[in-house]
C-alpha angles and dihedrals in degrees: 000000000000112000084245096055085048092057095049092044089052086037089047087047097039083059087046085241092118097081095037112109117192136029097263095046087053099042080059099050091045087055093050089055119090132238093272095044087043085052102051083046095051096043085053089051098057091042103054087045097059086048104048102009107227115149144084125258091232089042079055096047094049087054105059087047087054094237107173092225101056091051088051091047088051096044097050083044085056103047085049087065094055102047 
């Protein structure tokens, strides 16, 4: 696993995303974090994308407007990768 896969797994544990599996269970979960927490995700987010390109214009889209269900899309893209 790649450093920056092992960041994203602690940051995606730390959020308690990690165990979520599907896209309902970890919207929740994203609604339940708080500014500071949406923002490191988000952060996260836009920063694994410009390396390894993965998402979605639209799933891009929806992240910088803070929609709920982008962020879940892209984390559930995410977790994909480090399994």
């Amino acid at each position: 696993m790649e450093n920056s896969e092992a960041e994203i797994a602690k940051l995606l544990g730390e959020l308690g995303l990690l165990s979520r599996d599907s896209k309902m269970a970890v919207e929740n979960r994203i609604n339940e974090l708080n500014m500071r927490q949406l923002d490191r995700l988000k952060l996260m987010l836009e920063r694994t994308d410009k390396r390894k390109d993965l998402f979605s214009e639209r799933t891009r889209i929806g992240i910088r407007g803070n929609e709920l269900g982008s962020f879940a899309e892209a984390v559930l893209a995410l977790k994909s990768l480090l399994k």
